[in-house]
C-alpha positions as CSV (number, residue, x, y, z in Angstrom):
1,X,-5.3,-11.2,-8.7
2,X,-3.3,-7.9,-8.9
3,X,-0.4,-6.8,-11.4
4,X,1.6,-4.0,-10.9
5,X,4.5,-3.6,-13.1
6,X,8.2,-2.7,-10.4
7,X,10.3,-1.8,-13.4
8,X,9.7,-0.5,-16.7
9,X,11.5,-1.3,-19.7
10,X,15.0,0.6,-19.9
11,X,13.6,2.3,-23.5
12,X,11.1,1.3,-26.5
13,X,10.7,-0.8,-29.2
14,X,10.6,2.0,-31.6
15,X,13.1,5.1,-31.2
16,X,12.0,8.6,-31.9
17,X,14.2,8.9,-35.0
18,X,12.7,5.7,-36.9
19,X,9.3,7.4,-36.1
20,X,10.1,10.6,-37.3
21,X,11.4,8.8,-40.3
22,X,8.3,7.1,-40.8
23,X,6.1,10.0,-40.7
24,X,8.8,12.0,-43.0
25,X,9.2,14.7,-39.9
26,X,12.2,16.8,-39.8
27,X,13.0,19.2,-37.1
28,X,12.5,18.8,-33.6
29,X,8.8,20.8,-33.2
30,X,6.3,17.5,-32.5
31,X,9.1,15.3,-30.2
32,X,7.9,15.7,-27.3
33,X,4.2,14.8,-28.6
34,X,5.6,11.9,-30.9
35,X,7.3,10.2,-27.7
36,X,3.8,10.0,-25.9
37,X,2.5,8.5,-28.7
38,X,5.0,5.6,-29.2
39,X,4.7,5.2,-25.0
40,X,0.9,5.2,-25.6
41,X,1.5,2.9,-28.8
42,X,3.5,0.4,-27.0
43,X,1.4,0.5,-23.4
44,X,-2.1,-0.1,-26.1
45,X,-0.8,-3.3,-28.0
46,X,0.9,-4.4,-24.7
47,X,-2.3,-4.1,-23.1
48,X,-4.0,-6.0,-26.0
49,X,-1.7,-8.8,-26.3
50,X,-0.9,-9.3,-22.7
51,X,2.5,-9.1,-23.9
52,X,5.5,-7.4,-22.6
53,X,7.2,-5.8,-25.2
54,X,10.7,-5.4,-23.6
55,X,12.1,-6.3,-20.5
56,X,10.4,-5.5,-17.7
57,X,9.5,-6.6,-13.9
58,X,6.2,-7.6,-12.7
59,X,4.6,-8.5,-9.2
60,X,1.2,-10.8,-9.3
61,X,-0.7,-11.1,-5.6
62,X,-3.4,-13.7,-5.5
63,X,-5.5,-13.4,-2.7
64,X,-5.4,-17.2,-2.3
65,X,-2.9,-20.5,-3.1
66,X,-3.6,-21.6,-6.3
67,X,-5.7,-24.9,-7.4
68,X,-3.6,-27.2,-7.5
69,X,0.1,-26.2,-8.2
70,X,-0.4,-24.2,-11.1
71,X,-0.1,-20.5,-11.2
72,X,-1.1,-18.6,-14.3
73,X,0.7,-15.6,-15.7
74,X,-1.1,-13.1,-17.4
75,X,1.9,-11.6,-19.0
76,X,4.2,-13.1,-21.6
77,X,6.6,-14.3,-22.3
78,X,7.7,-15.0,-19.1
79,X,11.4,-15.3,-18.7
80,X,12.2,-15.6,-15.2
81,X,10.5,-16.0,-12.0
82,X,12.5,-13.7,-9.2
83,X,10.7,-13.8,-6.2
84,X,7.8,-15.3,-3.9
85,X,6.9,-13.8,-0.8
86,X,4.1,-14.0,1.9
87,X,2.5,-10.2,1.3
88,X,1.4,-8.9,4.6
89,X,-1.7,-6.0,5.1
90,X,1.5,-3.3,6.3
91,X,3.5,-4.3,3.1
92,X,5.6,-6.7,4.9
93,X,7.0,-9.0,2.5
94,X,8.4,-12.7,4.4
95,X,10.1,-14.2,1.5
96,X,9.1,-18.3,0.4
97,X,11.5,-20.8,-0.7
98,X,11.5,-20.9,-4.5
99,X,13.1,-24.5,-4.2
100,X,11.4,-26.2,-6.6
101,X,9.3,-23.6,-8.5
102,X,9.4,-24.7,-12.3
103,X,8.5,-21.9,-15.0
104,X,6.6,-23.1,-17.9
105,X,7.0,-20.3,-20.2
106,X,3.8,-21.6,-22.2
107,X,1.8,-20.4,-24.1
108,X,0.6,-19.4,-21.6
109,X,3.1,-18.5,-19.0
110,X,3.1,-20.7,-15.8
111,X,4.7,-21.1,-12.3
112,X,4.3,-24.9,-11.1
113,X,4.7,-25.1,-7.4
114,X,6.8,-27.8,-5.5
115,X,4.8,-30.2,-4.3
116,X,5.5,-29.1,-0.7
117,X,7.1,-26.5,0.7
118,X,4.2,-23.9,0.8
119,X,2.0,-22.9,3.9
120,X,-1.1,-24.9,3.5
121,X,-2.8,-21.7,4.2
122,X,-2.2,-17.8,4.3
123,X,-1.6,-15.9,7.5
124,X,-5.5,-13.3,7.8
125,X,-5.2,-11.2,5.3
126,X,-1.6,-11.6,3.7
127,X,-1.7,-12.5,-0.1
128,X,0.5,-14.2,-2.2
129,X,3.6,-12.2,-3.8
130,X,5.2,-13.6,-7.6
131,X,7.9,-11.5,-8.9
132,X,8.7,-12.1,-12.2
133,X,10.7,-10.8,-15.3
134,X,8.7,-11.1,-18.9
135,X,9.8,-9.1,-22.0
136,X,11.3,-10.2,-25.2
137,X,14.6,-8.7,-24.4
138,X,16.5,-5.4,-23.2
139,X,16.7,-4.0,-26.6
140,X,14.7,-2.7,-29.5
141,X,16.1,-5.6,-31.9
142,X,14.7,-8.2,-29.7
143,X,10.9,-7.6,-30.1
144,X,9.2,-9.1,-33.4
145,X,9.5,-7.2,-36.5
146,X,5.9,-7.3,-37.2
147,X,5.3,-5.8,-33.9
148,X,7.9,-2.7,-33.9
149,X,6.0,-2.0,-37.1
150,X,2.5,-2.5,-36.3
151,X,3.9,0.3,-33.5
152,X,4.9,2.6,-35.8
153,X,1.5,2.4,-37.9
154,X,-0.3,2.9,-34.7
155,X,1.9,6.0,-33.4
156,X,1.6,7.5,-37.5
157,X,-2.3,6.7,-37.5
158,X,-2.8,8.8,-33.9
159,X,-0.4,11.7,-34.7
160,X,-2.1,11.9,-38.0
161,X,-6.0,12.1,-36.3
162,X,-5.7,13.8,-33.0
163,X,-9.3,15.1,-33.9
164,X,-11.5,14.4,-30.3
165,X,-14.2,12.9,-31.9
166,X,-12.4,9.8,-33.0
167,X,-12.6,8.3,-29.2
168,X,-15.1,5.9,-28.0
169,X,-16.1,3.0,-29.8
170,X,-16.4,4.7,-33.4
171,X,-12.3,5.0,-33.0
172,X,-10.5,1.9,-34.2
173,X,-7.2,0.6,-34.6
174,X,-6.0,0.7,-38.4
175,X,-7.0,-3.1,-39.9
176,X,-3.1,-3.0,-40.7
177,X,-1.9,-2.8,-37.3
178,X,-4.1,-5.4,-36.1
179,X,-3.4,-7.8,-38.8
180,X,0.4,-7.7,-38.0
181,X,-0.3,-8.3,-34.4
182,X,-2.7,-11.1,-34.9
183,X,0.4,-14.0,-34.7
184,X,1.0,-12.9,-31.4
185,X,-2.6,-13.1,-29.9
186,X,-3.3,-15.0,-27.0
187,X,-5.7,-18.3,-28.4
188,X,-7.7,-20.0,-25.7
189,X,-9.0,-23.5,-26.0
């Protein structure tokens, strides 16, 4: 399985000026640095919660039909699914009927296949295309509270120690920040 992400969200969950007010920043000197660090905030807890944060477009290629007709997400939450295609070796794409294609949003995220309708097997060396939208919403008001703040923690605890040494395993993510994401953790059975 592959993800690659077609569309970004259209901005962030945190804004440069709630950031800057956060940190007690005035002037304009360390914005450039400070939006990096809410992008690298945002992509690091998105990463860690397989969440996506605001709205955004995904495509998922399996290399294979799925058992059974049950296809996992590894994103959430899931909000719609856009698009299934055969994916051929030149980047041909033959689209599928999505007749029948039920979302289960979860947790966690699922695409239950018709019961027919799908080639029983893939053409040599084509995979399996699903587009899908996932995100919380299109604005910064949509995402959790606790999560817009565990943001700002994270982007005030790396523009506060930019020191080298802190990479690698002895740097850690403030206890704070990963308390207030905790609720939103993935939990398998």
């Amino acid at each position: 399985m592959a993800l690659v992400m077609t569309s970004g969200p259209a901005g962030e969950p945190v804004s440069l000026a709630e950031v800057k007010a956060h940190l007690r920043i005035d002037g304009t000197d360390h914005d450039t640095y400070l939006g990096s660090l809410i992008l690298t905030s945002r992509l690091q807890i998105e990463a860690a919660l397989g969440l996506a944060l605001m709205t955004q477009s995904w495509r998922m290629t399996l290399s294979a039909w799925p058992t059974g007709r049950i296809m996992p997400i590894p994103i959430r939450p899931v909000t719609a699914i856009t698009g299934l295609a055969l994916l051929a070796p030149n980047g041909t794409l033959t689209p599928l009927a999505m007749t029948g294609i039920v979302l289960d949003p979860g947790p966690p995220p699922v695409a239950i296949a018709p019961r027919t309708g799908w080639p029983a097997a893939l053409p040599e060396g084509d995979r399996i295309a699903l587009d899908f939208t996932a995100g919380y919403g299109s604005t910064a008001a949509t995402v959790p509270a606790p999560i817009r703040h565990a943001l700002l923690l994270l982007t005030a605890h790396w523009f506060e120690h930019r020191d080298p040494c802190e990479t690698g395993p002895s740097a850690s993510i403030p206890h704070t920040v990963s308390d207030l994401l905790l609720p939103y953790r993935s939990h398998r059975l």
